[in-house]
C-alpha positions as CSV (number, residue, x, y, z in Angstrom):
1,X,0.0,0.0,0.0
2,X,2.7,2.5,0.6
3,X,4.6,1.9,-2.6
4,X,1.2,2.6,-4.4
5,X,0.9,5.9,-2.7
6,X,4.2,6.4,-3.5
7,X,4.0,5.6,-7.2
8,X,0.4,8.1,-7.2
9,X,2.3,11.2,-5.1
10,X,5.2,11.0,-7.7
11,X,2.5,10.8,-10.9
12,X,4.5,7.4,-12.0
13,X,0.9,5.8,-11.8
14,X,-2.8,6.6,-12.3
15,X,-4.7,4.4,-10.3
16,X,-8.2,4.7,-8.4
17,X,-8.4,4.0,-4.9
18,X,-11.3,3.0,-2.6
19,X,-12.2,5.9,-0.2
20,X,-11.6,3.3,2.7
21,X,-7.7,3.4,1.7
22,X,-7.0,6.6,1.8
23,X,-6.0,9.0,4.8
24,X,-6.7,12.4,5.3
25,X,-2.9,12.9,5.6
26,X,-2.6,12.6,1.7
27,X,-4.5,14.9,0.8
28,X,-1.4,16.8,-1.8
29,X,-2.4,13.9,-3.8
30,X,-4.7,16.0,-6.6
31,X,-8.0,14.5,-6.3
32,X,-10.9,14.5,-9.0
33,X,-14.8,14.7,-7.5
34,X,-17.2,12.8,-8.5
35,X,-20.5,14.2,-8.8
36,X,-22.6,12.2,-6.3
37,X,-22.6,11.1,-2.7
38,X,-22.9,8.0,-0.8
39,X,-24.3,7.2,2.9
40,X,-22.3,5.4,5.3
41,X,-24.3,3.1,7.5
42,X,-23.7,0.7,9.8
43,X,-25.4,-3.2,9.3
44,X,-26.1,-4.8,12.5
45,X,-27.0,-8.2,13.6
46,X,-30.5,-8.5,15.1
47,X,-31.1,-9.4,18.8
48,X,-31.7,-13.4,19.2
49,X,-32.5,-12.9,22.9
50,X,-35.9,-13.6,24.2
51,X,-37.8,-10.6,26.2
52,X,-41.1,-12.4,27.4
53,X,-41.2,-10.5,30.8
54,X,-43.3,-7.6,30.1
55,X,-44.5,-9.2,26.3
56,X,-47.9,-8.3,26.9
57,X,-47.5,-5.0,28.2
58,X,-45.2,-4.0,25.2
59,X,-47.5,-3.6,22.1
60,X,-49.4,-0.8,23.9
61,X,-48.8,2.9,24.1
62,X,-49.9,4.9,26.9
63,X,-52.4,6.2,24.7
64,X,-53.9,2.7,24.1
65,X,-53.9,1.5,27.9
66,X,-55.9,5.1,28.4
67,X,-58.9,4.2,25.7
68,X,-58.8,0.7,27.0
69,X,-59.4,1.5,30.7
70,X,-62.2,4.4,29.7
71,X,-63.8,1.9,27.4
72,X,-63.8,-0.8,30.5
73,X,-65.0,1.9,33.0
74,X,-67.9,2.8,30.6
75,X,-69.2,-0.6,29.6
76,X,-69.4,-1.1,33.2
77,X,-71.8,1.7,33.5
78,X,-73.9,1.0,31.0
79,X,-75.3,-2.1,30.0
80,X,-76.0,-3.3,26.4
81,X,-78.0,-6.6,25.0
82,X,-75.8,-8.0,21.5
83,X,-77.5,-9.7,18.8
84,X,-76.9,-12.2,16.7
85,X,-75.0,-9.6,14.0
86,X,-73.4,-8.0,16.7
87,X,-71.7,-11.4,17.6
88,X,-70.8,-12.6,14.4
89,X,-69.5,-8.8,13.7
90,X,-67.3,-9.6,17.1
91,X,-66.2,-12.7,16.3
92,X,-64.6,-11.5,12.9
93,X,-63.6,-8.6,14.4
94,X,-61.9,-9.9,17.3
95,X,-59.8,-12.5,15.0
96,X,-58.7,-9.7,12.9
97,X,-57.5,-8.1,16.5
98,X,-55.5,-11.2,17.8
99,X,-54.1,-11.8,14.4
100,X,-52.4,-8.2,14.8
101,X,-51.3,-8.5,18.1
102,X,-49.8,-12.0,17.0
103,X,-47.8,-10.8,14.5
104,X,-46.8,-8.3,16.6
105,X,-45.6,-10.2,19.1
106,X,-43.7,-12.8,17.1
107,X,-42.0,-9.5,15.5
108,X,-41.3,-8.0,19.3
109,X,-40.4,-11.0,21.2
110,X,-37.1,-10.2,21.2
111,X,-35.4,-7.3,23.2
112,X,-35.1,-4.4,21.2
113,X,-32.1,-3.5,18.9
114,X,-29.8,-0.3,19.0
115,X,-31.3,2.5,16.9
116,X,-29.2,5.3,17.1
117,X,-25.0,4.6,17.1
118,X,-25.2,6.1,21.3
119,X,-27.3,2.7,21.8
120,X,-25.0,1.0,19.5
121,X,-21.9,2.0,21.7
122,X,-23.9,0.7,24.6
123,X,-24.4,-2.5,23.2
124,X,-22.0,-6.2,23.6
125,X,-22.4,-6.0,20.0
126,X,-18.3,-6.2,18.2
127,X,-17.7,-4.3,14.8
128,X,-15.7,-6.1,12.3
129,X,-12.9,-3.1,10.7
130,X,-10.3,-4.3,8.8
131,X,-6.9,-2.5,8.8
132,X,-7.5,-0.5,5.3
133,X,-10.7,1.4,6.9
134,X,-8.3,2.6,9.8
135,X,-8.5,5.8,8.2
136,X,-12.0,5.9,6.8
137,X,-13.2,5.3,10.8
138,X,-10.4,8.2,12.0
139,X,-12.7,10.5,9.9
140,X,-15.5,10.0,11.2
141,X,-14.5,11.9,14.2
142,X,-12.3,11.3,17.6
143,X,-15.6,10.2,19.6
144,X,-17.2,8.2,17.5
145,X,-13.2,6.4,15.8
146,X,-12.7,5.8,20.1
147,X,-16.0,4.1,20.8
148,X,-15.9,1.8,17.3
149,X,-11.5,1.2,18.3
150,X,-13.4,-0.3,21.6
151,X,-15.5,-2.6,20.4
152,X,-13.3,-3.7,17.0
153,X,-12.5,-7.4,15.5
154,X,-10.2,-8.0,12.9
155,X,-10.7,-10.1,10.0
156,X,-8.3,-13.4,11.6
157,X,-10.5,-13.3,14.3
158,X,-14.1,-12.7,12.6
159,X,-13.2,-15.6,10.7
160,X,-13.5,-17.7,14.0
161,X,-17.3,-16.6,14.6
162,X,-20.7,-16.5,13.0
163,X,-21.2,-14.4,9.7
164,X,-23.6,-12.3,11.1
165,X,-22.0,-12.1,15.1
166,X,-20.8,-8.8,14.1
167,X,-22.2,-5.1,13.0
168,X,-19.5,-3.6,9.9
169,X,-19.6,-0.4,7.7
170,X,-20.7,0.0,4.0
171,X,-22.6,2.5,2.0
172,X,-26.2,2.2,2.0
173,X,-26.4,0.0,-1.7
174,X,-23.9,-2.5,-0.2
175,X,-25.6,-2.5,3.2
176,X,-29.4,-3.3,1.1
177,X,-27.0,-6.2,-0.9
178,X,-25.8,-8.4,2.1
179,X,-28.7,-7.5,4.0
180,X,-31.0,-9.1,1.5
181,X,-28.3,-11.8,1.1
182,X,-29.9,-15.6,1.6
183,X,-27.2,-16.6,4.2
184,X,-28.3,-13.9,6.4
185,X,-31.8,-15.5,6.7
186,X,-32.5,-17.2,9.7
187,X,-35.1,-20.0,8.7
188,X,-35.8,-21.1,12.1
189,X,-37.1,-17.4,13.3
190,X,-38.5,-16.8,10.0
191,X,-36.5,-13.2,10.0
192,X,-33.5,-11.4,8.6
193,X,-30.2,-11.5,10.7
194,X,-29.1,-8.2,9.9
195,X,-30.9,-4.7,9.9
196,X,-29.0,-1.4,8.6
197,X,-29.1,1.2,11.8
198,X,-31.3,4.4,11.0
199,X,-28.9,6.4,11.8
200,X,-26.1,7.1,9.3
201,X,-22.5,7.5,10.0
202,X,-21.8,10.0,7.2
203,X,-22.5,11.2,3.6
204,X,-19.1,10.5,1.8
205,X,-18.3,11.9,-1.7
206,X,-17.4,9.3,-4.0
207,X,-13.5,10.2,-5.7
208,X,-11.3,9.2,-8.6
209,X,-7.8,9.6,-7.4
210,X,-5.0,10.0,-10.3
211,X,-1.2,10.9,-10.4
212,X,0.2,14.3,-10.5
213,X,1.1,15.9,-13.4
214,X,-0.2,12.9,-15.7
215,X,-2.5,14.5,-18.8
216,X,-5.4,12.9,-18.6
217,X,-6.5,14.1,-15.5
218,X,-7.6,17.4,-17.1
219,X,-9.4,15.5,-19.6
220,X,-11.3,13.1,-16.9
221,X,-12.2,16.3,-14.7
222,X,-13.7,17.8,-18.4
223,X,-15.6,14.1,-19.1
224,X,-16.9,14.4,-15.7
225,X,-18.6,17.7,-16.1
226,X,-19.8,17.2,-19.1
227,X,-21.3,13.9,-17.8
228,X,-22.6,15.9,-15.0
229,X,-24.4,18.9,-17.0
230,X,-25.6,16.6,-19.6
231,X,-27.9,15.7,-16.5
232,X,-27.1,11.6,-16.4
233,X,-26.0,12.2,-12.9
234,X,-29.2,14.4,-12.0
235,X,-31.3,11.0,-13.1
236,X,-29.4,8.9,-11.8
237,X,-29.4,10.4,-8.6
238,X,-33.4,10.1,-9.0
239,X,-33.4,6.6,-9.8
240,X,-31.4,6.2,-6.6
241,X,-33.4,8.2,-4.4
242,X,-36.3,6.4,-5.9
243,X,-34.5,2.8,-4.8
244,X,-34.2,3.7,-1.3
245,X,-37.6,4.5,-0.8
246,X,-37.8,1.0,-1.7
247,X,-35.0,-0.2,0.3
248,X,-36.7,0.8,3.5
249,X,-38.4,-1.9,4.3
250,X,-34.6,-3.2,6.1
251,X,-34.3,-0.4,8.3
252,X,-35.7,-1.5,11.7
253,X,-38.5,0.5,12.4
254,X,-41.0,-1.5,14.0
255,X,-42.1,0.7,17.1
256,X,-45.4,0.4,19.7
257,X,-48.8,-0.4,18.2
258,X,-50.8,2.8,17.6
259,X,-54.4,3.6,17.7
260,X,-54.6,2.9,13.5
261,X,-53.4,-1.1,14.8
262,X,-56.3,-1.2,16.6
263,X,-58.9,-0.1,14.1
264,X,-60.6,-4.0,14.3
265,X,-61.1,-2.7,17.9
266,X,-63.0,0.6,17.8
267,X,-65.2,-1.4,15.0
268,X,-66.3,-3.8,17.3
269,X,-67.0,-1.4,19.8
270,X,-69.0,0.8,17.5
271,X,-71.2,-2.2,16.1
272,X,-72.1,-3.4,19.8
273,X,-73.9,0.1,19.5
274,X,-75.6,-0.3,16.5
């Protein structure tokens, strides 16, 4: 690695380097922008511990237990005959209820996984860095490089543990690829292993790197702006934004169920009315 940044200082070689590669203490070496960003995130293995203490208090907001205990105090009071419709109404009603709160709890029956990288720090959870993104973690700021040194595993010794025992940094396409990947599908539990943390670590410009002094740099810089203001770049950034939408779906966002859940509910209590 040092002879090639070596070779690129002295312009003896034009060569493009990953971001991860390269430290902020090169930064003579004449650098050509691309024009588009990428998201650093962080992909984290899922909880596989069980949290059945409080299970059935869980699901509900405060909100919920509130309309709950009003409806319980009122029905007391006042005292209503169902018929036949009514029932049947219940009945359907009442399965569409229990098959929310099953799915629910099947989805929540494990204790809940870091959402923000504070909750991350606090976690057992190790990050796998390998030595080349030394300097891509340093940049990311002496707080957050400390906590991440603390709980790092090199590649020799991630090779001794489970594929998913560990969290580790992409950008966001690469995080949705091994995400989505099959060996990361836990067949037993019926869920992904890994979930990409909401929180992102940074927004990184993408960058050619190529020698000093060698003549085709002008020329790339030129084929880059003219790829830019021919607008390719402006639809593809579209398309991309367009794909994350999509790609949402493997953030972890599950939270508490909310009056909508419970629409079944307040339809059964209406039609005991009717």
């Amino acid at each position: 690695m040092d002879l090639i940044r070596q070779r690129l200082e002295n312009g003896t070689i034009d060569i493009h380097m990953p971001r991860a590669h390269v430290s902020r203490s090169y930064v003579n070496v004449d650098v050509a922008a691309a024009y588009e960003w990428e998201a650093l995130v962080l992909v984290v293995p899922k909880s596989d511990q069980l949290n059945l203490t409080n299970i059935m208090l869980q699901p509900f907001t405060i909100e919920v237990w509130t309309i709950v205990l009003a409806y319980l105090l009122v029905r007391q009071m006042i005292k209503l005959l169902a018929t036949v419709g009514v029932e049947l109404v219940s009945f359907l009603l009442i399965e569409a209820y229990l098959a929310k709160i099953t799915e629910f709890l099947l989805y929540c029956r494990f204790r809940s996984d870091p959402q923000t990288l504070d909750e991350f720090f606090r976690s057992p959870i190790p990050i796998l860095i390998p030595e080349y993104m030394d300097p891509l973690v340093e940049a990311l700021g002496p707080s957050v490089a400390a906590n991440f040194h603390a709980k790092l595993i090199r590649p020799d010794e991630y090779a001794k543990r489970a594929a998913s025992c560990c969290a580790r940094i992409h950008t966001l396409p690469r995080a949705e690829y091994v995400v989505r990947m099959g060996k990361y599908f836990d067949a037993t539990l019926g869920r992904k292993q890994l979930y990409i943390l909401p929180e992102q670590l940074k927004i990184i410009p993408m960058s050619y790197l190529l020698g000093r002094n060698f003549a085709f740099k002008n020329s790339f810089e030129l084929f880059l702006l003219g790829v830019h203001e021919s607008g390719l770049i402006g639809r593809y950034v579209t398309a991309h934004r367009k794909d994350m939408a999509m790609m949402e779906r493997n953030f972890f966002t599950k939270g508490w169920l909310t009056l909508a859940d419970l629409l079944p509910l307040f339809v059964l209590v209406g039609a005991e009315h009717i």
